[in-house]
N, C-alpha and C positions, 0 to 999 in steps of 0.2 A: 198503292200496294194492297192487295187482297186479306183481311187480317186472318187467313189460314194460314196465309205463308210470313205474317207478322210476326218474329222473335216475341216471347214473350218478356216483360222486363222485371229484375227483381227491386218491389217495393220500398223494401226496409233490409237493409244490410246489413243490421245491428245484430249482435246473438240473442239468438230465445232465451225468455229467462230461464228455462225447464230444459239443462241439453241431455240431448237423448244419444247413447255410446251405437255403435253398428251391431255390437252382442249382444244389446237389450231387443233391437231389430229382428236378429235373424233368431235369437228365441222368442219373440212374439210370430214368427212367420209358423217357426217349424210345429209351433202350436195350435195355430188356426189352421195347420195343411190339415186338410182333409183326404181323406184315405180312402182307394178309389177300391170299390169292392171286386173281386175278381169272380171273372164268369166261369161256372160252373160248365167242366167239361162233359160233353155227351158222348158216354160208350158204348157201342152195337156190340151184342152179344151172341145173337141167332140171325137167324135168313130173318126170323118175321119181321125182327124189328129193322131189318136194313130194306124189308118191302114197304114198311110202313113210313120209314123216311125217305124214300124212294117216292112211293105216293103224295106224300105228306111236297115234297119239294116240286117236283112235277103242277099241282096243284097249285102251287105260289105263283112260277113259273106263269103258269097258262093264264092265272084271273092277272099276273102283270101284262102280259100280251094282249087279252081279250080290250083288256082298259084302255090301251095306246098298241095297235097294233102296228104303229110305224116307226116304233122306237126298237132300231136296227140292232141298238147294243143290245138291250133286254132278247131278243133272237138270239145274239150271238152267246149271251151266256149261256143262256139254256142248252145248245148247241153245243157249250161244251163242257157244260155238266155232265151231258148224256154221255159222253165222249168220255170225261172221267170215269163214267160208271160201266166202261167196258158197252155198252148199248147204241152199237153204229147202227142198226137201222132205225133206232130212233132217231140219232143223232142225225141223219141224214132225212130225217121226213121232217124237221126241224129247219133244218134248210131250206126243205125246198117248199115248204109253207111260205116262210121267209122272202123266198125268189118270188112266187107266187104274190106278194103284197107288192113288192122293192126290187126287180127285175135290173136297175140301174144302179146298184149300189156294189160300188169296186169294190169294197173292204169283204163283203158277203160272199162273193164269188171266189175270191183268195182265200180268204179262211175255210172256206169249202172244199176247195182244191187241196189246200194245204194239211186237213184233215186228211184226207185222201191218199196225198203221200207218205206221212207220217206212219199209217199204219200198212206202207205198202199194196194197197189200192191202187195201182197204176194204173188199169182200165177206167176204172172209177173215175178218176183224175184225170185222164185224158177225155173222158166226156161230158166233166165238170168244163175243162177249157175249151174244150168245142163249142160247147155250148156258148161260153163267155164270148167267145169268137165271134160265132156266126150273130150273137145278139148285139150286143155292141161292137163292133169291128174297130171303132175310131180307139177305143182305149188301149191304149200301147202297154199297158202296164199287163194285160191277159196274154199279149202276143211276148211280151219277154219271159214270163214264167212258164208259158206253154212250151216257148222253144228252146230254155233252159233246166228245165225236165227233161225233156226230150235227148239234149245232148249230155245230161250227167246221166242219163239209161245205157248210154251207148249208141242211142237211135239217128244217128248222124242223117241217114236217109230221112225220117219222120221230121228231124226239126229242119230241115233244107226245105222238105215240103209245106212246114209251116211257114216257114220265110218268103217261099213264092207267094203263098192266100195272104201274107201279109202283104207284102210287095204288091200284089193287084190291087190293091187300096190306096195307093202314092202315097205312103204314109209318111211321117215329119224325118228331114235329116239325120236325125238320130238311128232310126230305124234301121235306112240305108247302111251306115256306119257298121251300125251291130251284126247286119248279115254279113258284110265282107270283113268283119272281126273273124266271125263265125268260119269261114270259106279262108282264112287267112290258117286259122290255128291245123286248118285239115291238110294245110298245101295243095289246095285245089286255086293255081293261080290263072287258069282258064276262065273259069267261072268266076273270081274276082274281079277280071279283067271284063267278063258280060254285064256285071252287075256293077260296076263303076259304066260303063255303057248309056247303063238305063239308067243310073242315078244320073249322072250330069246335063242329059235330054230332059228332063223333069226339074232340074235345081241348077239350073247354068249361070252358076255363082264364079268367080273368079278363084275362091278359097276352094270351089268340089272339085275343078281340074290340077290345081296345084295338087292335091291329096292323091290323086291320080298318076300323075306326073311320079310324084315320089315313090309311090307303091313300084312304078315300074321301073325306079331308079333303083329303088333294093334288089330287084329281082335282076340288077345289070344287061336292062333292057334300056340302052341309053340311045337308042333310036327312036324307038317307042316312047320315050321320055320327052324326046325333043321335041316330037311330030305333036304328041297331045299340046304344049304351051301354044305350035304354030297351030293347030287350029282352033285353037282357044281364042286366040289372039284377028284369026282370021271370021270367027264366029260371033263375037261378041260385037257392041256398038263399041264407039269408043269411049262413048258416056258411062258405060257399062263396065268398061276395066280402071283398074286401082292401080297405085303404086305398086301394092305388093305380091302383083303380077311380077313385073317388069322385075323386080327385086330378086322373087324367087327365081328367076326367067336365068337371069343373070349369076345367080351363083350358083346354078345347075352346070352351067356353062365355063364358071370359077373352077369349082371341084374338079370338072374335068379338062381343066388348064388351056379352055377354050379364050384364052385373055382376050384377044381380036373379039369373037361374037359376043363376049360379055361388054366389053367396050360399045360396039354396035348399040348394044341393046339400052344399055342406058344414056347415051347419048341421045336414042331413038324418043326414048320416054320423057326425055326434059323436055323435047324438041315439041308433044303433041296433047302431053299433060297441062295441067293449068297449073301457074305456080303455088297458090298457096296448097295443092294437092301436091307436091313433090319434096316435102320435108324431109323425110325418111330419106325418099329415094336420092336427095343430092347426096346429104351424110352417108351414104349406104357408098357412094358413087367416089365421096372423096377419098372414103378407106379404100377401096380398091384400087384407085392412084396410088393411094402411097404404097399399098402393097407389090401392085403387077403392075409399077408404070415403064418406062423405057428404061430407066439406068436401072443398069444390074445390081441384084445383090442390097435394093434398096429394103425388101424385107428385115433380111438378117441386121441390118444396119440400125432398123427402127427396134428389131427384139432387142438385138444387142446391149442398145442404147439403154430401154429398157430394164434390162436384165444388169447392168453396172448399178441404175439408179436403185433399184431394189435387193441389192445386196450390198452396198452402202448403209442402207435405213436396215436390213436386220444388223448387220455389223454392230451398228452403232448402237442400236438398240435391239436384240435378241426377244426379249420379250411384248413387239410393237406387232401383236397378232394381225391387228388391218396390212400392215404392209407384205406381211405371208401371203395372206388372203388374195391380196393382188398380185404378187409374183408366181401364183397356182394359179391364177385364172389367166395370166398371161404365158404359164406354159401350157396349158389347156389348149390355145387357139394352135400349138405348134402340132397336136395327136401324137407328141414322144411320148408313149407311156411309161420308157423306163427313166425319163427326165423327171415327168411327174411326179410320178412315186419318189424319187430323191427327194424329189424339193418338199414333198409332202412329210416325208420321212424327219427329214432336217426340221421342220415346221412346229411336228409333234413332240418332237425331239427339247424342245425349249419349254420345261413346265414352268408356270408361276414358281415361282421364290417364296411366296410367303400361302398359306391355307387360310387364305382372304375370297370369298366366292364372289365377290367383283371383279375381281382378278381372274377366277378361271372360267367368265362368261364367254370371254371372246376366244380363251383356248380352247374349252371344248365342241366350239364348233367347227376348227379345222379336224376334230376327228368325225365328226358327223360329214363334213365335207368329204372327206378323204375314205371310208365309208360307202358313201353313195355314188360316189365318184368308179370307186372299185367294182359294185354293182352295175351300176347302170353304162357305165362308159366302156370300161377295158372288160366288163363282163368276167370278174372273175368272186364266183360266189365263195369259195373256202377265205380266199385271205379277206374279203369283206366281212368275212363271220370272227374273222382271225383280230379284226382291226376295232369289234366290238367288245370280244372280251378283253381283249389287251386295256381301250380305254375306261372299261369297265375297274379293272385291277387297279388302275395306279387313279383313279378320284379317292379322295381322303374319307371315305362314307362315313365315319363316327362322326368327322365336323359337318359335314353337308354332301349332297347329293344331287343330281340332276336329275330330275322323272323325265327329260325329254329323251334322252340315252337310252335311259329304260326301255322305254315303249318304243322309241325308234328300231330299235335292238327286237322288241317283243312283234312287232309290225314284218320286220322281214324275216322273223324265221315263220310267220304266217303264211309269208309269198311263198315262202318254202315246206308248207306244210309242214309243217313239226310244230304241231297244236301240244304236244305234250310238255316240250321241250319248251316253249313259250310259256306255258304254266307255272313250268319251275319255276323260271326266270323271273316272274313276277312274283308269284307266291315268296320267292327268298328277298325280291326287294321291299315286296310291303311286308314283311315276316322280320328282317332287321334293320331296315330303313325305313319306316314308315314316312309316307309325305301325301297331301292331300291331292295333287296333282298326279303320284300314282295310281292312288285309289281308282279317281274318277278314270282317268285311261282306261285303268284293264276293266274295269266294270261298263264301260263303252266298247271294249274290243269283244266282251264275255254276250253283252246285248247282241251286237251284230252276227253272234256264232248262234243265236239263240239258246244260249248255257243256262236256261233263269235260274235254276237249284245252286250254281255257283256264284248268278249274281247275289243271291239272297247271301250265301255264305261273306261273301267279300263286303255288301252290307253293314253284317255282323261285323266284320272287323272292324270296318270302317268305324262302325259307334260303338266299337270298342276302346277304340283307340282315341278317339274326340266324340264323347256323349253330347257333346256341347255343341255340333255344327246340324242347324239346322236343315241347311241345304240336305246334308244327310238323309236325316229324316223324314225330309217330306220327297226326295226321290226315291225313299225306300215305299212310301206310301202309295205312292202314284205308281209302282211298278206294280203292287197287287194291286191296287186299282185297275190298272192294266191288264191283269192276270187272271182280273174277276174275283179275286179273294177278296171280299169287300171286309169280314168279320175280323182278317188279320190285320186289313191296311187301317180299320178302326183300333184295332189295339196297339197297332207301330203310333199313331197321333197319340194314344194317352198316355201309352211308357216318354213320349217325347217330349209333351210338356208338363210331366211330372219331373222333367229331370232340375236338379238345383240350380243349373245355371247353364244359361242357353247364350248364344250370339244375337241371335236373330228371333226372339220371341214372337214380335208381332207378327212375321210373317209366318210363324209355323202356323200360330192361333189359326189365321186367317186361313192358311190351308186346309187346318181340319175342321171348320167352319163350312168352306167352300167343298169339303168333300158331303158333309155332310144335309147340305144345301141341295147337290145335285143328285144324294140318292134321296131327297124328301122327306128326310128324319126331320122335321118341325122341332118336337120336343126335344130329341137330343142339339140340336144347334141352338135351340132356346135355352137349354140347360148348359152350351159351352159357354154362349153369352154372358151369364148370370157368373161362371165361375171364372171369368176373365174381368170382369166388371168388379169379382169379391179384390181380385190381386190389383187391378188400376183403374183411375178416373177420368181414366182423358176422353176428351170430347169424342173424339171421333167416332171411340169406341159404344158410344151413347148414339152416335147418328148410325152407324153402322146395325145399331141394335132396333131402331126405330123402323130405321128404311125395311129390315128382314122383317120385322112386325107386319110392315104394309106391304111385303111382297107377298107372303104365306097366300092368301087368296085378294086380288084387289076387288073384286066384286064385293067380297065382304063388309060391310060395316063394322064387324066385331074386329077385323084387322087392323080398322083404321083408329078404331078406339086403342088397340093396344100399342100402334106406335104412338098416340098420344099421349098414355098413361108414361108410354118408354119415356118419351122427351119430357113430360113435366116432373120424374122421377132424376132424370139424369142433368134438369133444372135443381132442384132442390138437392142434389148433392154436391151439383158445382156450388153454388151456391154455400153450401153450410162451411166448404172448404175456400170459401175466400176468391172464385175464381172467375175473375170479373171478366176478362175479356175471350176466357172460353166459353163463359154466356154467351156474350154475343154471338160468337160463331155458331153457338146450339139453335137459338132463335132465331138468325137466318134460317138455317135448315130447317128449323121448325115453321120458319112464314115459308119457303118455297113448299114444303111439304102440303101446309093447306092450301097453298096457292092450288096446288095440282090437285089434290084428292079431297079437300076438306069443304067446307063451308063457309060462309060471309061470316056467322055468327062465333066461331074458332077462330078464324084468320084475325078479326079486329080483338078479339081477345087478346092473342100474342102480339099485335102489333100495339096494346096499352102495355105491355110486358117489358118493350123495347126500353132501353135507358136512355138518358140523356149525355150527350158527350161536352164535357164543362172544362176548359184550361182551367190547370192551379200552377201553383208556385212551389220550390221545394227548397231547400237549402243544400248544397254541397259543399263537406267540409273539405279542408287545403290538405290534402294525399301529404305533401312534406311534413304536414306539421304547425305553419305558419297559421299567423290570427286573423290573413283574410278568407273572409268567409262568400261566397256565389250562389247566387239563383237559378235556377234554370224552370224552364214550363214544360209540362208534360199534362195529357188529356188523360182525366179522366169520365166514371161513368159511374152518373147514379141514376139507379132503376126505382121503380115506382113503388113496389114494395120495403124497398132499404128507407124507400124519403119519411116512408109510412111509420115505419118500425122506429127507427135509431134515431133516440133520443136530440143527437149533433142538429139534425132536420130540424125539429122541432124545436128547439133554444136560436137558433139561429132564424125561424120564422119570429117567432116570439120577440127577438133582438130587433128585427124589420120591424115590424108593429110596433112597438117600444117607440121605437125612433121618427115615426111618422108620427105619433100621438104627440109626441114632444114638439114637434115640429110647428105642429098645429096649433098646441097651448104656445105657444110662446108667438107664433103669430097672432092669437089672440089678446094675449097680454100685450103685445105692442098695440092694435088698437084698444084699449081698455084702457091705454097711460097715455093715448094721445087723447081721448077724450077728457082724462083728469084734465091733461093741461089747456084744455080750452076752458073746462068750466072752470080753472083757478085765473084764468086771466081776463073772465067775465064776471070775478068774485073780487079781483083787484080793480077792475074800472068802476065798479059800483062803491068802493069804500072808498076811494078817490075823491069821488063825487059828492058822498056824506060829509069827507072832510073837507074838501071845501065849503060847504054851505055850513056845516059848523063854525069856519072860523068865520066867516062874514057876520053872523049871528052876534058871537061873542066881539069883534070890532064894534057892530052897533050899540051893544050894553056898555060898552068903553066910552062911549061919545054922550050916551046919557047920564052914565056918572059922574063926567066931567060939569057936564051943564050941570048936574044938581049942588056941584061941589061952587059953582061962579054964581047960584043963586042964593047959597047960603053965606058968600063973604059979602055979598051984596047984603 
């Protein structure tokens, strides 16, 4: 296991002797907050000074361009600075400098264009995209905007034209699709019909004639319908056709209660297809047995059937929304709309019991069903609008609410143009129901309209309402970012993590870290470092500090010293805090960093720095209470400065040596007392030896005594 991703474990689980309350805390915070100074605003009073800041900006502008002339965005802002300043023919010689460097660059040409329209330049516009045209042809993204221009002017002639110089280009299926959308919405179904032609000669996919087939089945061209499958079918290899040929083939011929040819056809297909290619088509083949087979009446018999079993299961149970669910989708396949609608009706008709929003998950999607169902199927837009507010009215909004309602609601009165009206609707659900889910919607549906002055508004709310959601904040940022307001998207970062209490810190941090990373402010991201570093210690935050050290310039020496100083800084405060196994982790990254950038003479420095990893032993007492008492082994790490410093090192050296001296005197001592006892037992054979020859001595003086004693009775 990697020990980044190692839990770290806690030590000593006993209480400090010094406890610290959460109030003494957050009044040492609110003490060290430092207070962020605010910038002084700039106001234009006269022409001069707005020529002067005029000049003065333009000149940023141009030494940024001259420096990297290939950095597309720095173009683009300028572009529309000038733009803001009312000065299109600047704005437009900015461009085409721009084109002039980066002739291939989509985004440059679009914004160009879209200049163009915005101030109603239509001419302009139209040989922005010509241009885009004739130069790159292959990019589709010039030929939809040209010819969707074109048709919101009214120029139906102009963008038809643009669709044929597209069309001479065989350009990708999509293309295709979009002209005969195009030639659909005019009722030109002549020209539909030329243009499916020339698309399936060029794409002779099995899926372009079915498309085809059906375009003519709408238009109750069920001749022409039929003839395109036969010569699809007679066009194609056979390796070439799919099941869902034969499938569609077949219920072309369904619909029009051709049972016999439909029959034909999938017999035909089992019969030339290979099986594990005929999944679909058997299943496809066995419903229609039971639907259209010989005994009469076997439909009704199977709905019937059906239709008992699922009014059974609502009987029983009234509020078992799955079993609704399925008995609307099985009167679905019958096209009764006035059955439908009953059953729909009865469906909705069953509210939860209890204002438990588990409970009304699965009911409010029969009104979303029944809803779109009304739109898109029976085609009838009032009661679909009728079916929104209604379920709109009876959800309990003081307990809880649906944002998916909302916006589904907010979404079709768009298809219906009524932009104002969708507004309300929003505006009163994030105005008395707030929820984070509708924020994010309508500020997605506000993007796609291009409303930014309302996105920023709905923003506002948003961290009005939760100052505390990150996400927030840094999409608020990144939208001037986006916008080119770089000075504002800097002040939305520091009202954000100044605020007291966030979700999501570290990724804000990193956000306005990363914004200001990628406009080159060095100092200011060195200075966020420093002031994220005063509030935590964690490691990462010290490699993260190091690595930006040594991106600032890698060429530099001076870089690299200063991610060293970062990492032996952000050593010495893990360190003073106890933090032994977030060292480690810093001193990898500190050896892979000189591994890459550093030297032999650095690199072997940190790797004497390295600790040594040693099993101990620890005691755990009995969680009940009880007197037995357990061991367990856990690794630790001593580093070569601790072994140096702490006293423990040094008494426990000291105890080794101790012990080894001892060791040695007393094996000394053993030979010391073995040589006593040799010389005492070469000190007892010698006295042995005197005493013998002592007593012999004194035996003989006994024997002369005796004689002198038998010479003198003589």
């Amino acid at each position: 296991m990697d020990r980044q991703s190692r839990p770290s474990k806690v030590k000593n689980k006993n209480p400090a002797p010094i406890q610290i309350t959460a109030e003494q805390i957050l009044l040492e915070a609110k003490e060290r907050q430092e207070q962020v100074p605010k910038v002084p605003k700039q106001k234009i009073t006269d022409k001069e000074e707005l020529d002067d800041y005029r000049l003065k900006k333009r000149k940023t502008f141009e030494d940024v361009i001259r420096r990297n002339k290939g950095a597309i965005n720095k173009w683009l802002q300028y572009a529309s600075w000038e733009e803001s300043q009312n000065e299109m023919e600047r704005a437009r010689s900015v461009y085409e400098r721009a084109l002039d460097i980066e002739h291939r660059n989509t985004s440059l040409w679009i914004k160009y264009a879209e200049m163009e329209i915005r101030h109603k330049n239509i001419n302009h516009a139209r040989n922005i995209l010509d241009r885009a045209v004739a130069i790159l042809p292959r990019i589709d993204q010039f030929w939809y905007k040209y010819t969707y221009m074109e048709e919101m002017l009214g120029n139906v002639a102009g963008a038809r034209q643009v669709f044929e110089r597209w069309m001479d280009w065989e350009p990708t299926e999509d293309a295709w699709l979009a002209y005969i959308k195009f030639e659909k919405r005019y009722h030109e179904t002549d020209r539909v019909r030329n243009i499916f032609e020339r698309f399936i000669s060029l794409n002779q996919h099995p899926k372009n004639w079915i498309k085809y087939s059906k375009f003519e089945e709408q238009n109750h061209e069920i001749e022409r319908a039929r003839a395109i499958y036969e010569q699809c079918l007679a066009t194609l290899d056979e390796d070439e056709i799919d099941q869902h040929l034969y499938i569609s083939f077949a219920k072309f011929e369904t619909r029009l209660k051709e049972y016999d040819r439909a029959r034909v056809i999938y017999k035909y297909a089992l019969d030339h297809l290979p099986k594990d290619k005929t999944k679909n088509l058997y299943r496809e083949y066995t419903q229609f047995e039971k639907q259209f087979g010989q005994k009469d009446g076997i439909e009704d018999v199977i709905l019937q059937k059906r239709r008992i079993k699922y009014e059974e299961e609502v009987e029983n149970n009234p509020n078992n929304y799955d079993s609704w669910i399925d008995y609307i989708k099985l009167e679905e396949t019958t096209n009764d709309k006035e059955k439908i609608r009953e059953v729909y009706e009865r469906a909705v008709g069953q509210t939860p019991p209890v204002n438990e929003k588990r409970l009304w998950r699965r009911y409010i999607y029969l009104w979303i069903f029944y809803a779109i169902w009304e739109e898109q199927e029976a085609k009838d837009i009032e009661r679909a609008e009728q079916i929104y507010e209604k379920c709109l009215s009876i959800i309990p909004h003081k307990v809880f609410t649906f944002a998916k309602i909302w916006l589904l609601y907010a979404k079709f009165l768009i298809r219906r143009f009524e932009i104002g009206k969708m507004r309300k609707l929003l505006g009163r659900a994030i105005g008395q129901y707030p929820k984070e889910k509708l924020f994010k919607g309508y500020i997605e549906i506000e993007l796609k309209l291009r409303e930014f002055d309302n996105v920023r508004k709905l923003y506002q709310k948003y961290l009005e309402w939760n100052p505390g959601n990150c996400y927030a904040w840094i999409k608020y940022g990144e939208l001037e970012i986006m916008l080119g307001d770089n000075e504002l998207a800097e002040g939305i970062f520091e009202i954000a993590i100044n605020q007291p209490v966030l979700d999501m810190p570290e990724v804000l941090w990193k956000a306005y870290i990363d914004f200001e990373v990628n406009e080159k402010e060095w100092n200011k991201a060195r200075d966020l470092y420093k002031r994220l570093l005063n509030r935590t210690d964690h490691v990462k935050v010290w490699i993260s500090y190091a690595n930006f050290e040594a991106s600032v310039d890698d060429e530099n020496e001076d870089s690299i010293n200063n991610a060293r100083k970062v990492f032996q800084q952000g050593y010495d405060s893990l360190k003073k805090n106890n933090l032994k196994e977030e060292r480690v982790v810093l001193l990898e990254s500190w050896k892979e960093f000189e591994e890459e950038k550093g030297d032999e003479e650095h690199l072997k420095k940190v790797e004497q720095m390295m600790p040594k990893i040693v099993k101990k032993r620890r005691r755990i007492e009995d969680e009940n209470g009880g007197n037995q008492v357990t061991w367990e082994e856990y690794l630790d790490y001593i580093y070569p400065d601790e072994e140096k410093e702490k006293p423990v090192f040094k008494l426990l050296s000291m105890a080794h040596a101790w012990k080894q001296k001892m060791e040695e005197a007393k094996s000394q001592e053993k030979d010391d007392k073995d040589e006593e006892e040799e010389e005492e037992e070469n000190d007892d054979n010698i006295d042995n030896k005197d005493d013998s020859n002592h007593n012999n001595n004194n035996d003989n003086d006994d024997d002369d005594d005796d004689d002198d004693d038998e010479s003198d009775d003589n």
